[in-house]
C-alpha atoms as one frame of an Amber mdcrd trajectory, in Angstrom:
protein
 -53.706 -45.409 -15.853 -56.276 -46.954 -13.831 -56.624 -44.206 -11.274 -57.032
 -41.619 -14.432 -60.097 -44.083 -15.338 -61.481 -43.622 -11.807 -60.720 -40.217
 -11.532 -62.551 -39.363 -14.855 -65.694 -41.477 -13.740 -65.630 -39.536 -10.376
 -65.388 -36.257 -11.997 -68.087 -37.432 -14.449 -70.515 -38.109 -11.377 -69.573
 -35.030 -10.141 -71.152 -33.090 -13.203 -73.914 -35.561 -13.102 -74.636 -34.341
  -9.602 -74.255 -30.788  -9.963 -76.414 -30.792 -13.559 -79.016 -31.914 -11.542
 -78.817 -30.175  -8.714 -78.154 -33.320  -5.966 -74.756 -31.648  -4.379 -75.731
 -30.636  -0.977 -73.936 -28.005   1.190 -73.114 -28.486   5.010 -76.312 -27.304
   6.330 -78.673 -29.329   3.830 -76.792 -32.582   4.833 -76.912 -31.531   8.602
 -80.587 -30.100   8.441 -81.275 -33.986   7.162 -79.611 -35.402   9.702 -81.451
 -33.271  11.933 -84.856 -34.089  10.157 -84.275 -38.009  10.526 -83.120 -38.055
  14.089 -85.950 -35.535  15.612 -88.631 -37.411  13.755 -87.269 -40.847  14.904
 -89.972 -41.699  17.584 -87.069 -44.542  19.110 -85.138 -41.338  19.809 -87.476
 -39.228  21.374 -88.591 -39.297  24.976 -86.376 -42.059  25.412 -84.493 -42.702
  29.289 -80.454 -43.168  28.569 -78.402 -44.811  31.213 -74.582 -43.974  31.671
 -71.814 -42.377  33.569 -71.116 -38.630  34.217 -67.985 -37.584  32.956 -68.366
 -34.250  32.172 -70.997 -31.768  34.270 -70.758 -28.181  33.983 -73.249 -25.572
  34.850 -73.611 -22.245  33.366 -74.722 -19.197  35.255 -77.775 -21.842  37.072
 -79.546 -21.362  33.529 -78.118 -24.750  31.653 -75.915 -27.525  32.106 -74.016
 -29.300  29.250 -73.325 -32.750  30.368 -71.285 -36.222  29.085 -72.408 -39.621
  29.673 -70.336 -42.816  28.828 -70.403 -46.745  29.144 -67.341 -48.770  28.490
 -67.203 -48.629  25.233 -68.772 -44.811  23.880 -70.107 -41.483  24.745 -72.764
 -39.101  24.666 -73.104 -35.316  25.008 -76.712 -34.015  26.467 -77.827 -30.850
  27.725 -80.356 -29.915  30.399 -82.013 -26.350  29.734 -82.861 -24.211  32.741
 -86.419 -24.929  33.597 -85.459 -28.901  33.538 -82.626 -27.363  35.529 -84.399
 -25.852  37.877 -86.435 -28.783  38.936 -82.978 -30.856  39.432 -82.677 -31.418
  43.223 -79.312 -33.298  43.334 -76.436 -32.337  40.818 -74.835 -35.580  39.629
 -70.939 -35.386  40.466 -68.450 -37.051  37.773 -68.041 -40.624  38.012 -71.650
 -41.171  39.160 -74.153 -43.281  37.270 -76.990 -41.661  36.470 -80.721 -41.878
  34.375 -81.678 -39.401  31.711 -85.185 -39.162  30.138 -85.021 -36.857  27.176
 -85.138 -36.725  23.310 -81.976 -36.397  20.774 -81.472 -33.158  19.233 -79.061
 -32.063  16.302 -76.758 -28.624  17.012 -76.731 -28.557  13.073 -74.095 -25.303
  13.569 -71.624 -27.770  14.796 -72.764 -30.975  13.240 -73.111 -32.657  16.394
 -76.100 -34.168  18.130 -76.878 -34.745  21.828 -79.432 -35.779  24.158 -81.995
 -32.940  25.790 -82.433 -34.268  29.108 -86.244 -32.868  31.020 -85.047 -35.394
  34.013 -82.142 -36.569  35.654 -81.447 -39.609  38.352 -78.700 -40.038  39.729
 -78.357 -43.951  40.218 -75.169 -44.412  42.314 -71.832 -42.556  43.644 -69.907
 -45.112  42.265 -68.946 -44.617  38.777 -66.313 -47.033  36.381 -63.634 -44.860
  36.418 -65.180 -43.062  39.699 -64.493 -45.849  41.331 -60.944 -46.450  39.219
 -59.883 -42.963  40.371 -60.425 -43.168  43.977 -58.762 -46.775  44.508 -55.643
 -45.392  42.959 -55.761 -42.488  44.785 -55.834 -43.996  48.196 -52.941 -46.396
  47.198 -50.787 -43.777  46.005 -51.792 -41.514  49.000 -50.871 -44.593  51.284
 -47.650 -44.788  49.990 -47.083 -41.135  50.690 -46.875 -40.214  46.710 -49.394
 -37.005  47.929 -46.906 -36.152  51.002 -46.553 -32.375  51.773 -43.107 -32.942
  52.640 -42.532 -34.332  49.215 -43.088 -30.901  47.428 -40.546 -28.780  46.741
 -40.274 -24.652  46.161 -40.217 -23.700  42.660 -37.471 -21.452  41.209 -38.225
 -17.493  41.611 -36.438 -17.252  38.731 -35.852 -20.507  36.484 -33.391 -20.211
  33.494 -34.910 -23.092  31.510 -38.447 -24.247  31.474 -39.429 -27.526  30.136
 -42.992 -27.871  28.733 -44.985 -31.689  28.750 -47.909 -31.338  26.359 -48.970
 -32.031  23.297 -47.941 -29.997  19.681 -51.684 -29.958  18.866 -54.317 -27.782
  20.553 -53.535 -24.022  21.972 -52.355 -25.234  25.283 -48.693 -25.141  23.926
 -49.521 -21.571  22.257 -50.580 -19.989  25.443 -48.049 -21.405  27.666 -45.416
 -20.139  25.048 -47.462 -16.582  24.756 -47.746 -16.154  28.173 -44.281 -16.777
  28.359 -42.904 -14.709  26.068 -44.936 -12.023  27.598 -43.729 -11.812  30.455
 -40.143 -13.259  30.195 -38.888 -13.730  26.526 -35.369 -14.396  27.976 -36.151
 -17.846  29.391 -35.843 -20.580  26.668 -38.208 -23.212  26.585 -37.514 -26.807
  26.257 -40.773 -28.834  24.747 -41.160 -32.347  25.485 -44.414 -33.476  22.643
 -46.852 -36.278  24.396 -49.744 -38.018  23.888 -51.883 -36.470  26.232 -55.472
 -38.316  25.263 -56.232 -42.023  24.353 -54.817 -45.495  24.921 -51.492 -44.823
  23.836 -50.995 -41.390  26.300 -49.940 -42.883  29.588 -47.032 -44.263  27.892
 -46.221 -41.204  26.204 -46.437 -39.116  29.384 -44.295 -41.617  31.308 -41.431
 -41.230  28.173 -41.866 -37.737  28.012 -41.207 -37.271  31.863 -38.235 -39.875
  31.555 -36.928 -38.198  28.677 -36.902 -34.281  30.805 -34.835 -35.837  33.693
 -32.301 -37.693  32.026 -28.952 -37.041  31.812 -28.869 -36.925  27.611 -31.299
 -33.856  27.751 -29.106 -32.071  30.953 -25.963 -32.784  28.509 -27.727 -31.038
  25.109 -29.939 -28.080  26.414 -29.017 -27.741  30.199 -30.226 -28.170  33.500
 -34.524 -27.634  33.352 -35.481 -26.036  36.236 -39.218 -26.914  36.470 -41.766
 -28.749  34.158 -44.698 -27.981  33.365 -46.748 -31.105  32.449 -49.813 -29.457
  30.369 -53.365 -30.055  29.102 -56.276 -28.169  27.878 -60.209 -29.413  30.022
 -62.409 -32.188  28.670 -64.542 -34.810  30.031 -62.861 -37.618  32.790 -62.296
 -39.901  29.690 -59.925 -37.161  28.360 -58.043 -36.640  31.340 -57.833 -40.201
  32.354 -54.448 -39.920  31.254 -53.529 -38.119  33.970 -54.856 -40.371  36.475
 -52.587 -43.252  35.262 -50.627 -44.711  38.282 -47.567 -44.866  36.033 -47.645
 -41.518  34.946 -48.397 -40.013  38.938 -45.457 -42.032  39.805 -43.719 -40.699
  36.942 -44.056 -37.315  38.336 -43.719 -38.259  41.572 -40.092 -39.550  41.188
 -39.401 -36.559  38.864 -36.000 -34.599  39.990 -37.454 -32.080  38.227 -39.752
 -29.988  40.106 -43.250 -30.305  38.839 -46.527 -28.274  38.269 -49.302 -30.056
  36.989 -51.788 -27.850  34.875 -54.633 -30.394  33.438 -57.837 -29.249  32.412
 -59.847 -25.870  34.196 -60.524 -24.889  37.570 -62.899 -28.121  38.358 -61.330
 -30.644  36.816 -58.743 -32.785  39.572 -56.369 -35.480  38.450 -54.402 -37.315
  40.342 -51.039 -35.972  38.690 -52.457 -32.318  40.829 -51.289 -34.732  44.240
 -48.539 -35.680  42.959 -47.046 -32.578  41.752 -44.775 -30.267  43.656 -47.482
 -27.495  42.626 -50.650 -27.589  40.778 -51.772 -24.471  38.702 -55.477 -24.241
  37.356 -54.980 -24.131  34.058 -52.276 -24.103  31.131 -52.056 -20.724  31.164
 -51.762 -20.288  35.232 -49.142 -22.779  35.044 -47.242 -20.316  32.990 -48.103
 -17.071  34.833 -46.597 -18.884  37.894 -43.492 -20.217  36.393 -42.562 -17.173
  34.521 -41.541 -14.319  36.237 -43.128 -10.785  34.811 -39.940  -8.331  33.753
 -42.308  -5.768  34.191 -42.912  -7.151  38.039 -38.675  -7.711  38.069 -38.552
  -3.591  36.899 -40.990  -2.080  39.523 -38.864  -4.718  42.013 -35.889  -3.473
  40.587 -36.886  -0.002  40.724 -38.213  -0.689  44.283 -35.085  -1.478  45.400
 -33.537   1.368  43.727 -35.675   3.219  45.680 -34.906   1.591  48.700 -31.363
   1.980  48.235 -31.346   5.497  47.795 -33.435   6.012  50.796 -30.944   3.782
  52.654 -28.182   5.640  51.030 -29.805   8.686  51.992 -30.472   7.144  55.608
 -26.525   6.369  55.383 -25.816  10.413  54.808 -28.235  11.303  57.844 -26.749
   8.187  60.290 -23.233   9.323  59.445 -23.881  13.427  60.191 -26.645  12.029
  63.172 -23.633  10.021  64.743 -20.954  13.110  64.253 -23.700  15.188  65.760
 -24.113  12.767  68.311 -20.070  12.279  68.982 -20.105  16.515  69.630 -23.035
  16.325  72.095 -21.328  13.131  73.890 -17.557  15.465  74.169 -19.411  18.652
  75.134 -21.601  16.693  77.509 -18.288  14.781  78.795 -16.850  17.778  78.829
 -19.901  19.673  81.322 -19.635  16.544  83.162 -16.249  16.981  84.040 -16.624
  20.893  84.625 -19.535  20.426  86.575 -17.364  17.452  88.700 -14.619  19.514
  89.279 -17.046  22.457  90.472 -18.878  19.970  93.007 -15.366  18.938  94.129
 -14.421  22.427  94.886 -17.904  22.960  96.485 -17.698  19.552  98.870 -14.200
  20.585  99.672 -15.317  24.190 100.414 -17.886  22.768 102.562 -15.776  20.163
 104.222 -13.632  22.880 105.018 -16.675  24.770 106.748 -18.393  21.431 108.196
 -18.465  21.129 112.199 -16.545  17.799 111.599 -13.444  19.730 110.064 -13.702
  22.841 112.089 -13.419  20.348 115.470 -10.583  18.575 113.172  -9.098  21.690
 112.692 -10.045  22.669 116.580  -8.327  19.236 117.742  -5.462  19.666 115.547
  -4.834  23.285 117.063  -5.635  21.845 120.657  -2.518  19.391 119.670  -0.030
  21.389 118.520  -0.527  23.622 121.511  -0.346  20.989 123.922   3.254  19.821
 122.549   4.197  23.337 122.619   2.985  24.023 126.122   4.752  20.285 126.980
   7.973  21.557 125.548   7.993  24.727 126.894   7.249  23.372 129.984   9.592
  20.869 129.572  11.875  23.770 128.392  11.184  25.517 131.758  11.328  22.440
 134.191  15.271  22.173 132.400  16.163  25.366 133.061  14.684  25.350 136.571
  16.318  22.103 137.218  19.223  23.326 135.639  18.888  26.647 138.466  18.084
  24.339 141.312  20.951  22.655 140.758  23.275  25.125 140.950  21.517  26.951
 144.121  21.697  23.146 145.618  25.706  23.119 144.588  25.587  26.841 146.216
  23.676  25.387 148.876  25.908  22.630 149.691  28.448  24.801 149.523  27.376
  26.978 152.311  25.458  24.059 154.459  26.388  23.351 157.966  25.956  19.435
 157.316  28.726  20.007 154.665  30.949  21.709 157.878  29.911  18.683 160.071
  31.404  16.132 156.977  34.739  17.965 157.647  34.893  17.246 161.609  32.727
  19.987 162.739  29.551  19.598 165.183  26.399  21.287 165.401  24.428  21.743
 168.702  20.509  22.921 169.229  18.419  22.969 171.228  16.611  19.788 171.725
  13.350  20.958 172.230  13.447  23.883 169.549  16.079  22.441 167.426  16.994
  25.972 167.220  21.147  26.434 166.792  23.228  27.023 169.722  25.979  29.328
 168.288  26.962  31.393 171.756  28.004  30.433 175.159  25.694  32.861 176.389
  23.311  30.438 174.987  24.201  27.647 177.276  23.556  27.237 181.106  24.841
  24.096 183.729  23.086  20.731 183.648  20.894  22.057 180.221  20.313  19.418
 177.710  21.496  20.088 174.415  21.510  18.235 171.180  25.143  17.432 169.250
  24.189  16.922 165.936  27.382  15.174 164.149  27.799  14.458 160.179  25.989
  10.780 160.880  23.915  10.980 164.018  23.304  12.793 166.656  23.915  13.276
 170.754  22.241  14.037 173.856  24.316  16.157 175.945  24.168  17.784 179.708
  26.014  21.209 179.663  28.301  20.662 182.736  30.162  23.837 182.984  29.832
  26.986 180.616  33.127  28.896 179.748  33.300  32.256 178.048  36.233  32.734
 175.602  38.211  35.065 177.910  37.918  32.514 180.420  39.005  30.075 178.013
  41.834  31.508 177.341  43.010  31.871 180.858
């Protein structure tokens, strides 16, 4: 009942309001805002002290720009002539001076500062600072280690997503995804990704991906993405929490950090087994394109046929090749038996074999001259013995073996046969079957006187 009495004196002021014309639309309350802070003289031409945490230059005509202390922020802008006379571009992190006036962007509803002159103060920011302590102890203990990374999958058949379920970073990476691979299912793990309370969430979200609960329900994830859109270093600080490095560090879950755009650089990037650019690069390099896996498919095919085709030629190149080797073995062994026939034809006419031939003529004629000499020196033996047995047959000296004596002449050794041969007192040899005599002829005696 009560609220029905407020809501009626609400609605009542309402009409009030409208009756007399005091409702204001977006750009009348903005345009006042706008009217009160550009005619507040303590907010013009005023010099604004802070950290860079945000510094991003557009085509070297503006800059917009973020400066914070510990407790808020403000946004600022530096147009290009104030640009132009800048001669050292603050980095993030660094504490810097800025003279300029506030100015209201009444199309967003936002105001900023519009810097004519920048200082940069010192190199060594809050968080600057912050950052680069925890990065050389993590880097110490080898957290950032090349060794430590590992390949991702070619082709991963579940992809788990880190991010947050507000913002378009989850709608591209899913897009992307289903663009080029709509088979791969996508496991999302919803974190805090900004504020106090993100770290924490990170570090449970990472947990939660490699334990053994999520492997039993969905599967075994074969990379994470770990996801966030840009923003200033205050909006990515979450990323540069030691827990949540070492959360991905330990991760058995390969790893690709995507935070923020192309400059931005947290410390998760080190940690990572690979660090994409952006949301939307992370998923382009986890995904693989089915139209890339169709042209390498049909690549392939291509290369199969030609290799098939290669096959066909190999196979009729090596029958060709087995013909020329047999008819080429073949020549070879008509041509050897040809120069065999022509060395042993010219062996046969060499000097060497002719005086072979010569010597082994020469031979055989000298063992047939031996034999028939041989032959002959028998058969002349073989005579000469019988002539000798005819010989001895007819010799005196056989006569003289039976008794009978032989006489000669001593002097002439001619034979003695007749009496008429013989004188008185002549010498005269008796030759007897073993020796011989000297002899004097004492008296001769015919045969008639003999026989008186």
């Amino acid at each position: 009942m009560a609220f029905e009495v407020e809501f009626d004196l609400v609605y009542d002021t309402l009409q009030g309001a409208l009756e007399a014309g005091q409702v204001l639309t977006v750009s009348e309350v903005n345009a006042r805002v706008e009217q009160r802070l550009e005619s507040d003289p303590a907010l013009q031409y005023i010099w604004v002290r802070g950290e860079v945490s945000s510094w991003s230059v557009y085509e070297n005509r503006h800059a917009f720009f973020t400066l914070r202390d510990e407790a808020c922020q403000l946004s600022g802008v530096m147009w290009g002539y104030a640009l132009s006379q800048l001669r050292v571009h603050p980095q993030v992190g660094e504490t810097v001076c800025v003279f300029g006036s506030i100015r209201v962007y009444a199309a967003r509803g936002v105001y900023q500062i519009q810097a004519e002159f920048l200082i940069v103060e010192n190199r060594a920011g809050i968080l600057w600072q912050q950052y680069e302590l925890t990065k050389c102890k993590l880097e110490a203990e080898g957290l950032f280690a090349a060794e430590r990374k590992r390949p991702l999958p070619k082709y991963p058949r579940l992809v788990g997503v880190i991010t947050s379920l507000e913002g378009a970073v989850l709608h591209d990476i899913v897009r992307i995804a289903r663009e080029r691979h709509a088979g791969i299912p996508i496991v999302v793990f919803p974190a805090s990704v900004q504020g106090e309370g993100a770290p924490a969430s990170l570090v449970a979200a990472l947990t939660l991906a490699n334990s053994d609960a999520v492997e039993q329900a969905v599967g075994v994830i074969d990379v994470l993405i770990l996801a966030r859109g840009g923003g200033s270093i205050e909006d990515l600080w979450a990323f540069n929490d030691e827990a949540v490095v070492r959360a991905v560090a330990n991760s058995r879950i390969p790893v690709v950090s995507a935070v923020g755009h192309e400059p931005d650089t947290v410390l998760t990037d080190f940690a990572a087994d690979a660090r994409a650019l952006t949301p939307s690069a992370a998923a382009q390099m986890v995904f693989p394109s089915r139209t890339e896996l169709r042209e390498q498919l049909r690549q392939l095919g291509e290369r199969l046929e030609r290799l098939t085709r290669f096959e066909r030629v190999r196979d009729r190149l090596a029958a060709v090749q087995m013909r020329l080797e047999q008819a080429c073995a073949r020549a070879l062994d008509q041509h050897h038996k040809t120069l065999l026939g022509y060395a042993t034809r010219l062996a046969q006419c060499s000097p060497e074999a002719q005086l072979a031939r010569a010597r082994e003529q020469l031979a055989r004629a000298e063992r047939a001259i031996v034999q028939r000499v041989a032959e002959r020196l028998a058969a002349h033996r073989q005579r000469l013995t019988a002539l000798a047995a005819t010989l001895d047959s007819v010799s005196p000296y056989a006569v003289l073996q039976r008794g009978y004596a032989l006489l000669r002449d001593p002097y002439t050794h001619a034979v003695l046969t007749r009496a008429a041969q013989f004188s008185a007192n002549q010498p005269i040899e008796i030759v007897l079957a073993d020796g011989a005599l000297r002899a004097t002829i004492t008296e001769v005696m015919h045969h008639d006187e003999r026989t008186e």
